[in-house]
C-alpha positions as CSV (number, residue, x, y, z in Angstrom):
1,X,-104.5,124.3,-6.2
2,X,-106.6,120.9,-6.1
3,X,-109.2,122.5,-3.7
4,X,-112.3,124.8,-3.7
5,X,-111.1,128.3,-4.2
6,X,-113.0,129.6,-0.9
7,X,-111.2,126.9,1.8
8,X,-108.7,130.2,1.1
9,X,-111.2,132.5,1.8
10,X,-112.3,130.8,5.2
11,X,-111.3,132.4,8.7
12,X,-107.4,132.0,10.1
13,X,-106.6,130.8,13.5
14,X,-103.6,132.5,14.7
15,X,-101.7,130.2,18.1
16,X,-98.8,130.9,19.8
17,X,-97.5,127.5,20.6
18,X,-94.6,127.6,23.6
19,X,-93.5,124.5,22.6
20,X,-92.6,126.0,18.7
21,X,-90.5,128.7,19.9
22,X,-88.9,126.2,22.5
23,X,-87.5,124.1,19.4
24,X,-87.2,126.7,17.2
25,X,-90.0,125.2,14.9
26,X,-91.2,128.7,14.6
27,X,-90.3,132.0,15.3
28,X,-91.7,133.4,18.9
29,X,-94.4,130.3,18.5
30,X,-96.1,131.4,16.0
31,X,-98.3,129.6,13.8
32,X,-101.0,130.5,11.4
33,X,-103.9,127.9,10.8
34,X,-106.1,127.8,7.6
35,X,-109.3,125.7,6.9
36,X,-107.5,123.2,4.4
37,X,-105.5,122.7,7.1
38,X,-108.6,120.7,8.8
39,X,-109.3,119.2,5.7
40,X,-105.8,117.7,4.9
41,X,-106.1,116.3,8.7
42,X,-109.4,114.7,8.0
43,X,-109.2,114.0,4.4
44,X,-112.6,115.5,3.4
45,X,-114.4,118.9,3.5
46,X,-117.9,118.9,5.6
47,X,-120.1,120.6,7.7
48,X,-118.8,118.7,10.6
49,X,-115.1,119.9,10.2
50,X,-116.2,123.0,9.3
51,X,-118.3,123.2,12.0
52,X,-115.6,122.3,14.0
53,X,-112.8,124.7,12.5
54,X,-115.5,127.4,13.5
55,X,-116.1,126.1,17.5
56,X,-112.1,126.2,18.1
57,X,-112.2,129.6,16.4
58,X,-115.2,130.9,18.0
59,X,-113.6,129.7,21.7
60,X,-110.4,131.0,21.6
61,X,-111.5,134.1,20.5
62,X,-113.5,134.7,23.5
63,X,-110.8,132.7,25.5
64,X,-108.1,135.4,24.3
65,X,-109.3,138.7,23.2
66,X,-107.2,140.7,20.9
67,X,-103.9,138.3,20.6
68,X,-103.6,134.8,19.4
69,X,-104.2,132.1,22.1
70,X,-101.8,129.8,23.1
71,X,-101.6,126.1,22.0
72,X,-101.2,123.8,24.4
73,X,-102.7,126.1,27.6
74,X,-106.5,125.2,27.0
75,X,-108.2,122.0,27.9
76,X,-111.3,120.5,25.8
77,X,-114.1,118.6,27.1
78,X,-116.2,116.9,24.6
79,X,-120.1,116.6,25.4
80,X,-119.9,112.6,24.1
81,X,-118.2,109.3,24.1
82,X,-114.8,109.3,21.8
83,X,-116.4,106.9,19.5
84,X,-120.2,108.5,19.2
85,X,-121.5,110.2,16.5
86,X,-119.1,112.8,14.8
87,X,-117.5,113.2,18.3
88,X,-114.6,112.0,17.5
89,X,-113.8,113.8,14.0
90,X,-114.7,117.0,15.5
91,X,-111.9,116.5,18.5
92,X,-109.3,115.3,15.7
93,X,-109.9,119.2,14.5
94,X,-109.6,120.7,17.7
95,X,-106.6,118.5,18.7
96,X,-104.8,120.4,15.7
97,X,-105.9,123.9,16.1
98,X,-105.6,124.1,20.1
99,X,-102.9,121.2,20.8
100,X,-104.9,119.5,23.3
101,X,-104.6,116.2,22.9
102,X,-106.2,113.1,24.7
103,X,-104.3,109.7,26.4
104,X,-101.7,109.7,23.1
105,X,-100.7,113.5,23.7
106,X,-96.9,114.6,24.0
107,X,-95.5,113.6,27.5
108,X,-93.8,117.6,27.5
109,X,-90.2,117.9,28.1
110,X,-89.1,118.5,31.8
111,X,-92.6,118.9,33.1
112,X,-93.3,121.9,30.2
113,X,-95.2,121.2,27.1
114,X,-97.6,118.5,28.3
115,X,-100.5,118.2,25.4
116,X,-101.6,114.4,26.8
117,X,-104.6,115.0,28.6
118,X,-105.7,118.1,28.0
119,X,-108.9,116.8,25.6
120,X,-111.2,114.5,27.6
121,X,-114.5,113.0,26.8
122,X,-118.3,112.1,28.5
123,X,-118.7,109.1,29.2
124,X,-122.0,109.5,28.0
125,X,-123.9,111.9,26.0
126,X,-124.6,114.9,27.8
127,X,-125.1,118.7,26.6
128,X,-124.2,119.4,23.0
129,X,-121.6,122.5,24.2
130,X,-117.8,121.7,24.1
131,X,-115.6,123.3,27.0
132,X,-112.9,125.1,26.5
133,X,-110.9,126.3,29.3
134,X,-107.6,128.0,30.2
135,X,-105.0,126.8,31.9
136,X,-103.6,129.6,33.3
137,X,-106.7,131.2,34.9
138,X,-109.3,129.3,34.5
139,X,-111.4,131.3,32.5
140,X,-113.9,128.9,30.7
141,X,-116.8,129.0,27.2
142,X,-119.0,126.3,26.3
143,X,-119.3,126.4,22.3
144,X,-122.4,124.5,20.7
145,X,-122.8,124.3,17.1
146,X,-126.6,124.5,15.4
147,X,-126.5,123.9,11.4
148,X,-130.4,124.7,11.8
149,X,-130.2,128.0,9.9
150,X,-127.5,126.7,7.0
151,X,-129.6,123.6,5.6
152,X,-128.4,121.8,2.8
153,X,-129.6,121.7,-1.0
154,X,-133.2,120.4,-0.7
155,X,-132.0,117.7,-3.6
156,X,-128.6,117.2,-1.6
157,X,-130.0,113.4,-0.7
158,X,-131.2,112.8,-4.3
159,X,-127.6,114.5,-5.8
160,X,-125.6,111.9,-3.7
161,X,-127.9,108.3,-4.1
162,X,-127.1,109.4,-8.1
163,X,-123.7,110.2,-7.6
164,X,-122.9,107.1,-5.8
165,X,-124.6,104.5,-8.1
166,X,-121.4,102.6,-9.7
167,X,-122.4,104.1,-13.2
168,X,-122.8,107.2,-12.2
169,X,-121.4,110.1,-14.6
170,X,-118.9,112.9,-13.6
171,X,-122.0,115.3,-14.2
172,X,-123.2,113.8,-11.3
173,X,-120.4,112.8,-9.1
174,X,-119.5,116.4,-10.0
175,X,-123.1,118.3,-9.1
176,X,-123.2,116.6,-5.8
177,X,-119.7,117.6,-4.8
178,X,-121.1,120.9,-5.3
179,X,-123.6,120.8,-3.3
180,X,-122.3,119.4,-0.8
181,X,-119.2,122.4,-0.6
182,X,-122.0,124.7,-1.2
183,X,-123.0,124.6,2.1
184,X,-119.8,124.3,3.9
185,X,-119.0,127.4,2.3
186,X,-121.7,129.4,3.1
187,X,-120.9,128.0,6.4
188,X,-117.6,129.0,6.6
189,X,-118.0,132.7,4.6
190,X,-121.3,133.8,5.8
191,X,-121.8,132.1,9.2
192,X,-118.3,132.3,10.8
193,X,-119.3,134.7,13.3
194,X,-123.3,134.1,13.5
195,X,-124.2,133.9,17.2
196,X,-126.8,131.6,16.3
197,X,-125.0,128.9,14.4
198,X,-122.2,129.1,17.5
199,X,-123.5,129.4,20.4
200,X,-121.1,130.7,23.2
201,X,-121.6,130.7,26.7
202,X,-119.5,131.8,29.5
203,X,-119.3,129.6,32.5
204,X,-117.6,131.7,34.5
């Protein structure tokens, strides 16, 4: 293990994914999602994918009560442009977890399977919610994510200008890496289900 010991610890996203069991990729569909998961995909640990991780999580769990949701039958709407701000980082996340993909999705296979399309984005920056809706009944959340209440390390901006200097020490490249995991993790282990950090809403 070349990762913090509490990605591990995080909350699992459980899918089905239709097109899994179709190609025998999985047995009945189904496919277990952890946090390093997210990270792998990105290639670094923050409180943007975490944050992320959390919305998907947070949404299908309101989107399908008591069993795992489906991958592939929910459609994302980002509150920004594709290329604004961490917009586009936190869609890469829930591109993986929910299968929704945007104009370089799978095609399906005989009209079944279709993932292209199913993440879209503002054309402009509106509310800070991202929809999540079901394809088979329309049932639809808005998920907003507010780091407010998990700040960082009050030295976090002095720990990085020091760890980035070219003769920086491993003390230091070390002690900001902490501290910068330290509040992803209480993110991840504390906050997963705090209604104030994701803020659902049902929109219909």
């Amino acid at each position: 293990m070349n990762y913090p010991a509490f990605y591990e610890q995080a909350p699992r996203i459980r899918m089905r994914d239709p097109l899994a069991a179709f190609l025998g990729a999985a047995d009945d569909g189904l496919l277990e999602y952890a946090y390093v998961d997210a990270v792998r995909l990105a290639g670094h640990s923050c409180p943007t994918v975490a944050g992320a991780w959390l919305m998907a999580r947070t949404a299908l769990r309101a989107l399908y009560p008591g069993e795992p949701a489906e991958r592939g039958g929910v459609t994302v709407r980002m509150p920004a442009a594709e290329d604004e701000g961490v917009t586009g980082v936190i869609a890469q996340v829930l591109t993986l977890v929910t299968g929704a993909a945007a104009g370089n999705g799978f095609h399906g296979i005989g009209g079944r399977f279709v993932r292209q399309a199913l993440l879209g984005y503002a054309a402009s920056t509106g509310a800070g919610a991202v929809q999540f809706r079901r394809r088979d009944n329309g049932t639809a959340v808005a998920v907003e994510l507010d780091l407010a209440t998990v700040p960082a390390a009050p030295n976090l901006r002095e720990l990085m200008v020091a760890a980035l200097q070219p003769a920086a020490t491993a003390e230091q490249r070390a002690a900001f890496a902490q501290a910068w995991q330290g509040r992803v993790q209480r993110l991840l282990l504390d906050h997963a289900d705090d209604p104030q950090v994701l803020q659902l809403t049902r929109l219909n």
